[in-house]
Backbone as CSV, one residue per row, in Angstrom:
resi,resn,N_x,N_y,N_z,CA_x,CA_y,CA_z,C_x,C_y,C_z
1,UNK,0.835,-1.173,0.000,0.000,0.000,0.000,0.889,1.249,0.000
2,UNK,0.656,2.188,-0.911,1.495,3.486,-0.960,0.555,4.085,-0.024
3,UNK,1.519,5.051,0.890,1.221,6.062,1.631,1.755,7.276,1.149
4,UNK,0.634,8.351,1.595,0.698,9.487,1.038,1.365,10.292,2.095
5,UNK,2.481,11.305,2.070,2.981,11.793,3.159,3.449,13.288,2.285
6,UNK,2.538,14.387,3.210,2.782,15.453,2.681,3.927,16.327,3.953
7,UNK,4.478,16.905,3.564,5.844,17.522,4.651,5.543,19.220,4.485
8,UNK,5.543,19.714,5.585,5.150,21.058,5.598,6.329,21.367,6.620
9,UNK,7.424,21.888,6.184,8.879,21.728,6.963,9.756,23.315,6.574
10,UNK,9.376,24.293,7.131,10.001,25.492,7.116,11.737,25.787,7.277
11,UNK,11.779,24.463,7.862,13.619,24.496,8.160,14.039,23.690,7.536
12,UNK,15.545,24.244,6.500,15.247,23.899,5.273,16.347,22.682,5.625
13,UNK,17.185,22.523,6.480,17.729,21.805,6.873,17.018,20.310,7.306
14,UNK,15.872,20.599,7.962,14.784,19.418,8.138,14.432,18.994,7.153
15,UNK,13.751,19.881,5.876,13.127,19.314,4.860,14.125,18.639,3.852
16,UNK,15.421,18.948,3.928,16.002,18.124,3.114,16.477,17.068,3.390
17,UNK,16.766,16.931,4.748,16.986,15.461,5.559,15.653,14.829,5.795
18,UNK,14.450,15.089,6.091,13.165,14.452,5.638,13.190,13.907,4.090
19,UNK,13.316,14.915,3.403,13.254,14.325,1.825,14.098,13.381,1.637
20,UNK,15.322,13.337,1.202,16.636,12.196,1.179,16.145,10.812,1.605
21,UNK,15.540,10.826,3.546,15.320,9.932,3.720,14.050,9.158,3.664
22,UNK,13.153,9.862,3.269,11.499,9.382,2.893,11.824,8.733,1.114
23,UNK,12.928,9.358,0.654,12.814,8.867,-0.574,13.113,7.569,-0.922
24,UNK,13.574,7.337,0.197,14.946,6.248,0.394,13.831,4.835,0.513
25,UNK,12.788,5.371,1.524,11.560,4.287,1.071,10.756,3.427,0.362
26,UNK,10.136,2.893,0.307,9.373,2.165,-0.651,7.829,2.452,-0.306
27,UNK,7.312,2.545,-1.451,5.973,2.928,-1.711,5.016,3.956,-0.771
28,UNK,6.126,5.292,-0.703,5.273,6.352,-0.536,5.769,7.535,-1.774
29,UNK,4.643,8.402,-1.616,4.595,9.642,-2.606,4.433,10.803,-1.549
30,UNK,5.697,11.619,-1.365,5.774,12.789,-0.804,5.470,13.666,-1.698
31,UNK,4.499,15.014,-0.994,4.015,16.127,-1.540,4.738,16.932,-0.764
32,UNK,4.890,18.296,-1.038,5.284,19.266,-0.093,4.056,20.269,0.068
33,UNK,3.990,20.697,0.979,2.406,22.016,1.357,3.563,22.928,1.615
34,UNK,3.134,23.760,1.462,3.422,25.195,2.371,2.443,26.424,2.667
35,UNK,2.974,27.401,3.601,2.057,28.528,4.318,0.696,27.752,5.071
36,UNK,1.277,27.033,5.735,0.148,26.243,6.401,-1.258,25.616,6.055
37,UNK,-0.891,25.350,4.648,-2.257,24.951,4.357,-2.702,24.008,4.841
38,UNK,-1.994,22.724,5.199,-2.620,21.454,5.436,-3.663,21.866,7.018
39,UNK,-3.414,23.267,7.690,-4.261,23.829,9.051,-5.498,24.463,8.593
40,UNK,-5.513,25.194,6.760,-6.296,25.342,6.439,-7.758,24.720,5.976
41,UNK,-7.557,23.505,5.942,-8.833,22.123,6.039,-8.422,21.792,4.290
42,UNK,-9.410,20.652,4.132,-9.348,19.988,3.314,-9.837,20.460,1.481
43,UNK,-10.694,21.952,2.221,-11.586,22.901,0.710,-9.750,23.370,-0.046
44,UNK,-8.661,23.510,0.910,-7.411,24.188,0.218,-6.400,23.224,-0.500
45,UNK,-6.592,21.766,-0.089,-6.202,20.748,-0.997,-6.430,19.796,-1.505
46,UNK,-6.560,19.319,-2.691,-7.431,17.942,-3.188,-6.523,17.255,-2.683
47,UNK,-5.452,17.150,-2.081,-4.505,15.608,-1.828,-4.848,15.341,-0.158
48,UNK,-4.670,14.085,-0.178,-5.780,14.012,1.207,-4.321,12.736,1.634
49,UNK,-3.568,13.077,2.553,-2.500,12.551,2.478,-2.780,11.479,3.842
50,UNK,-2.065,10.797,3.740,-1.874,9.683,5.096,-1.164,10.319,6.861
51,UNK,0.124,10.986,5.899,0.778,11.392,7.413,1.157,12.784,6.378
52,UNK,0.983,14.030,7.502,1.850,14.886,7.076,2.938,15.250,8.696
53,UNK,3.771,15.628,7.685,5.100,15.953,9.279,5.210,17.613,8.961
54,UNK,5.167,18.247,9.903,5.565,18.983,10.215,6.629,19.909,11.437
55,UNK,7.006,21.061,11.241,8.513,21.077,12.240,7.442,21.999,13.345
56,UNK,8.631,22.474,14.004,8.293,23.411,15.177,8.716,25.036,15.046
57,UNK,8.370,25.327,13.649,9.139,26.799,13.565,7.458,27.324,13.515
58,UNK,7.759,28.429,14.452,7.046,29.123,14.985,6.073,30.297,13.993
59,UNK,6.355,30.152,12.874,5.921,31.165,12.137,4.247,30.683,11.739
60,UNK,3.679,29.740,12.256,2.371,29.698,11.950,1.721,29.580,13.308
61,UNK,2.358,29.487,14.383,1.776,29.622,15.676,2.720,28.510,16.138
62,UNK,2.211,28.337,17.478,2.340,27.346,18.389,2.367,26.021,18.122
63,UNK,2.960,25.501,17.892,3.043,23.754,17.521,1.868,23.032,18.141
64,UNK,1.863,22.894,19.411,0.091,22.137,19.790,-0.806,22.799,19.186
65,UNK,-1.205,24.072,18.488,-2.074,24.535,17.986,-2.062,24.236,17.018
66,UNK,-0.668,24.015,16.107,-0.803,23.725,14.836,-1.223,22.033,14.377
67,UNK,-1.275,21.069,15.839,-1.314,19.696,15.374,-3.057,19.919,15.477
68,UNK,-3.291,20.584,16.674,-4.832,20.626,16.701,-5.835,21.063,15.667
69,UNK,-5.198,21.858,14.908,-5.693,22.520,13.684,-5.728,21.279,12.465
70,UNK,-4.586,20.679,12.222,-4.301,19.698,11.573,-5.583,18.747,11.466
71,UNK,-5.540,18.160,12.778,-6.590,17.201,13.258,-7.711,17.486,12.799
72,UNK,-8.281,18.738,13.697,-9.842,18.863,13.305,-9.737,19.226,11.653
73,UNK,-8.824,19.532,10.768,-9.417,19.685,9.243,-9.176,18.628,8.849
74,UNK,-8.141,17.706,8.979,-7.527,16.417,8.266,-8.020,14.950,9.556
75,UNK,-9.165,14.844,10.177,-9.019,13.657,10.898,-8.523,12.724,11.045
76,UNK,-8.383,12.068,9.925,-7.686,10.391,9.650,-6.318,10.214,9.474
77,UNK,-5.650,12.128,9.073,-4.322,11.820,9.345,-3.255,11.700,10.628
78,UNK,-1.943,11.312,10.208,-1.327,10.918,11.165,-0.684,12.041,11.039
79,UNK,0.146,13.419,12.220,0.852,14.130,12.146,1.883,13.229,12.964
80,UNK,3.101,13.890,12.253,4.416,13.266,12.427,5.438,15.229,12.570
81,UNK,5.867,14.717,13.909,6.954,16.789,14.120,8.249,16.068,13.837
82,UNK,8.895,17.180,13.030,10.558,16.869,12.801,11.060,18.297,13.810
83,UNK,11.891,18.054,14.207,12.291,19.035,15.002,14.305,18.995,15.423
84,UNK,15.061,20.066,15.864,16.214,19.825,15.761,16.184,20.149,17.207
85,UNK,15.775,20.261,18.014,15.573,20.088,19.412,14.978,18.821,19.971
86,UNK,15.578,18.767,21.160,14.927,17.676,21.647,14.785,18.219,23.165
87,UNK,13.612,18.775,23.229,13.075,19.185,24.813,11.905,18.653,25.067
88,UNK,11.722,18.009,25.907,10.287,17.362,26.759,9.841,17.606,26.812
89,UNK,9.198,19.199,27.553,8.309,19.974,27.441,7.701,19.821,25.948
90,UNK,8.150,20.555,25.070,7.878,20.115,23.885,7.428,19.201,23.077
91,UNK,8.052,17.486,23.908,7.301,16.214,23.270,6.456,16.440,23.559
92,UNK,6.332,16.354,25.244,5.052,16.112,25.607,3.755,16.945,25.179
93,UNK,4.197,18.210,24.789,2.729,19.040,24.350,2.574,18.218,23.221
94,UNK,3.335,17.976,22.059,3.258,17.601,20.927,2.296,15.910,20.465
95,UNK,2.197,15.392,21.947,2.133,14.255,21.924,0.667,14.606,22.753
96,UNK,0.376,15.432,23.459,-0.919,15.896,23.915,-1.767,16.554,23.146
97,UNK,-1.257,16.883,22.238,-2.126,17.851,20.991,-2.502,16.552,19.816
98,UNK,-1.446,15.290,20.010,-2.137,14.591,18.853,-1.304,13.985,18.138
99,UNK,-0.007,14.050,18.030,1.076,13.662,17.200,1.326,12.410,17.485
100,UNK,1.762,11.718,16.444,1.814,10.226,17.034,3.121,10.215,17.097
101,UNK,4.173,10.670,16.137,5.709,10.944,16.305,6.476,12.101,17.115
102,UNK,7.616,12.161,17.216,8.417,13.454,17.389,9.630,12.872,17.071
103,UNK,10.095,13.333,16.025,11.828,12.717,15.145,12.001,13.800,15.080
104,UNK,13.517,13.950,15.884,14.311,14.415,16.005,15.755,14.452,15.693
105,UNK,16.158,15.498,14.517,17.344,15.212,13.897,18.760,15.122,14.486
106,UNK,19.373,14.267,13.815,19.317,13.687,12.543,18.507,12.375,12.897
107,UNK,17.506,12.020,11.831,16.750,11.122,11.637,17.261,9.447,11.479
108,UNK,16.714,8.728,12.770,16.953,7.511,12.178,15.870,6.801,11.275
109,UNK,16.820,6.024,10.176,16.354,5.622,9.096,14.957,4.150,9.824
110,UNK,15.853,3.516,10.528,15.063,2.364,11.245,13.476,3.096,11.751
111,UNK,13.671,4.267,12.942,12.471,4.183,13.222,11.294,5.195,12.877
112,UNK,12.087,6.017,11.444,10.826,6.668,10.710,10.161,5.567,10.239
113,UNK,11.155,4.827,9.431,10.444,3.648,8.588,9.459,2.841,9.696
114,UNK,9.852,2.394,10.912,8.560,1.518,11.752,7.539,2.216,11.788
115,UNK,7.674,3.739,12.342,6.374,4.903,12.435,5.161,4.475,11.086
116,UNK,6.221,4.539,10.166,5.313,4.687,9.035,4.815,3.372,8.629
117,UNK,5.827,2.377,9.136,4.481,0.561,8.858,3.477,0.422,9.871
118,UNK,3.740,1.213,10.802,2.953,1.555,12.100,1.292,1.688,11.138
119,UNK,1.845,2.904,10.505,0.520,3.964,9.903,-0.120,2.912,8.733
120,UNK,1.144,2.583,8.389,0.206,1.079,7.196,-0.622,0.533,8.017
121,UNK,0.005,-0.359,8.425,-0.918,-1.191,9.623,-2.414,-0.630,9.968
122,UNK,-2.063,0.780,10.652,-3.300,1.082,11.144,-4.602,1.514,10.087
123,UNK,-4.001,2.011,9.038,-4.911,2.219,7.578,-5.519,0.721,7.294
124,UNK,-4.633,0.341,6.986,-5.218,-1.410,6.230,-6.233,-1.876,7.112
125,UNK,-5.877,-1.901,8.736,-7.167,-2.616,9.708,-8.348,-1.641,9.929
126,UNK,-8.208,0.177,9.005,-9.293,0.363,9.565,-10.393,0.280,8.308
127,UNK,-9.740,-0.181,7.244,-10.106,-0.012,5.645,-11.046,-1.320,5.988
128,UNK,-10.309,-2.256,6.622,-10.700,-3.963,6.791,-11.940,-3.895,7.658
129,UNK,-11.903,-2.992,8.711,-13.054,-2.915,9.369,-14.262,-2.219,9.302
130,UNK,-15.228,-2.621,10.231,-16.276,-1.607,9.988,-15.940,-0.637,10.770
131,UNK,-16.605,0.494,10.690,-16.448,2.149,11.742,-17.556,1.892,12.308
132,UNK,-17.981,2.449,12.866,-19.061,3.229,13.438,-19.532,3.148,15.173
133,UNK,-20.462,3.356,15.600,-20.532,3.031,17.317,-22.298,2.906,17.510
134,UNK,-22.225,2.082,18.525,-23.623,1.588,18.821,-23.861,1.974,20.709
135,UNK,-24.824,2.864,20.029,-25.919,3.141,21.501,-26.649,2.665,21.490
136,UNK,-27.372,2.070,22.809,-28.323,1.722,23.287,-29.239,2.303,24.025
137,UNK,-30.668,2.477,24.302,-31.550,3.608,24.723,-32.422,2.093,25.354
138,UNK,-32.323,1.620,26.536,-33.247,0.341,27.785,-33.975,1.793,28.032
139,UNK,-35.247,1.013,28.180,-36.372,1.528,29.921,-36.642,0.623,30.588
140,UNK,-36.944,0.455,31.517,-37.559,-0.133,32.168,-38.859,-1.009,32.104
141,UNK,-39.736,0.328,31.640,-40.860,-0.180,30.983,-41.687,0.844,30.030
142,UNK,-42.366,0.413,29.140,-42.828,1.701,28.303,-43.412,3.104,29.109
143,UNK,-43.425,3.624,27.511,-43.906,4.843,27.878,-43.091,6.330,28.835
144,UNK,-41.413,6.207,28.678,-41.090,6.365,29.380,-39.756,7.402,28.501
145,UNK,-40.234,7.082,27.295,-39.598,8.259,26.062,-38.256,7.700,25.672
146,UNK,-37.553,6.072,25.686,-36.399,6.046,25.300,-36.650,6.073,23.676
147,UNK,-37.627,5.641,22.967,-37.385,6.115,21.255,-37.703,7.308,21.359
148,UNK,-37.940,8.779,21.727,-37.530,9.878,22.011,-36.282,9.981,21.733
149,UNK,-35.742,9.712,22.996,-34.100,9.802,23.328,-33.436,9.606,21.874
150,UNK,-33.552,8.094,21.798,-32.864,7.196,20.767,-33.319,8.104,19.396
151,UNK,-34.236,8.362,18.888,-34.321,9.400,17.993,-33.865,10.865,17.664
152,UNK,-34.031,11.256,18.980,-33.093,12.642,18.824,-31.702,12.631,18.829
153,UNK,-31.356,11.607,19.617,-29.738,11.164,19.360,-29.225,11.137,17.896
154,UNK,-30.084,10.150,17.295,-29.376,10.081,15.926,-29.539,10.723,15.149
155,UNK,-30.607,12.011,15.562,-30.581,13.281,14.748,-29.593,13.765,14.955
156,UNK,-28.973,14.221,16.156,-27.821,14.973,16.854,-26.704,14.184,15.873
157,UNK,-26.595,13.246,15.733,-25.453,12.386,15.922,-25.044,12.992,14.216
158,UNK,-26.261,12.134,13.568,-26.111,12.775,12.068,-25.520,13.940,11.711
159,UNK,-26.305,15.147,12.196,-26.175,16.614,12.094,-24.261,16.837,12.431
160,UNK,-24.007,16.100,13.871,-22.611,16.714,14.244,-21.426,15.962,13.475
161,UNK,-21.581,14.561,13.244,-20.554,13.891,12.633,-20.461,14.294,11.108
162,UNK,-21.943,14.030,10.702,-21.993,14.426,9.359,-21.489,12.948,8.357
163,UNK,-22.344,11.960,9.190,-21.906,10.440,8.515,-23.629,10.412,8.821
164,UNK,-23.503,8.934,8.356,-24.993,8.463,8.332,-25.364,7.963,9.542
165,UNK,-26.551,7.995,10.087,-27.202,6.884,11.023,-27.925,6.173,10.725
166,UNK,-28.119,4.983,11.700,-28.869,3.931,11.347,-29.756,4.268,12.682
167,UNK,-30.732,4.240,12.706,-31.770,3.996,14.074,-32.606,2.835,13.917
168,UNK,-32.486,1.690,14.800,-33.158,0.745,15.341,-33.928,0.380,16.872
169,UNK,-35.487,0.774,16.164,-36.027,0.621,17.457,-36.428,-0.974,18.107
170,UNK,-35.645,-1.399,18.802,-36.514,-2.415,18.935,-37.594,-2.971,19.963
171,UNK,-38.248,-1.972,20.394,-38.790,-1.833,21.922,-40.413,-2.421,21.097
């Protein structure tokens, strides 16, 4: 399975040691973004990438802000930070905002490459599976408004996810 990995890497020193060694891979297609689009949502790019990495240079804000931004426009991707520091403070926000990586240069070849069979892995089992989540709405005994409930739920549910529902009453 090719993975799509777009790099949004302001330090040019990062992006060329990212590039070199992503190339060095097998079956991915690196894009490059820039001026933060990949924070701008998904209306600013048709490429809908697997992992994008990005660094910690400050010129689009705050790094936890920028993974959080990431997230809510790009859900399903994986953010990956390249960074030439290595401070804790720092993982740890980075890793609280959402990031599943923090590689730190110079890059080892071994465990970008696991990160990223990591991300295979997790694509292929969720492609393989079904999504979705199941509520349940018990009473006790009728008359007591759980297909109410259970109905307005999956109005709510519809409206906020913006996927389909299924409603099954079986009372």
């Amino acid at each position: 399975m090719k993975l799509i990995i777009a790099k949004e890497l302001a330090n040019k020193d990062l992006r060329d040691e990212i590039t070199s060694l992503v190339e060095e891979l097998s079956n991915i297609e690196l894009i490059s973004w820039q001026d933060g689009i990949g924070e701008k949502g998904d209306a600013t790019s048709n490429i809908h990438p697997d992992v994008v990495i990005i660094d910690d240079a400050p010129q689009f804000g705050p790094m936890p802000e920028r993974i959080v931004r990431l997230r809510k426009n790009h859900p399903h991707v994986t953010v990956f930070i390249a960074s030439q520091e290595q401070n804790p403070g720092q993982i740890v926000a980075a890793m609280k905002a959402g990031a599943a990586e923090f590689l730190i240069s110079p890059f080892n070849k071994k465990i970008v490459s696991r990160a990223l069979d990591e991300v295979r892995e997790a694509i292929q089992k969720n492609r393989n599976g079904s999504k979705g989540r199941v509520f349940s709405f018990i009473s006790a005994k009728g008359g007591l408004g759980s297909t109410v409930l259970a109905t307005n739920s999956g109005v709510v549910s519809a409206h906020q996810y913006k996927q389909r529902t299924a409603l099954c009453d079986l009372s």
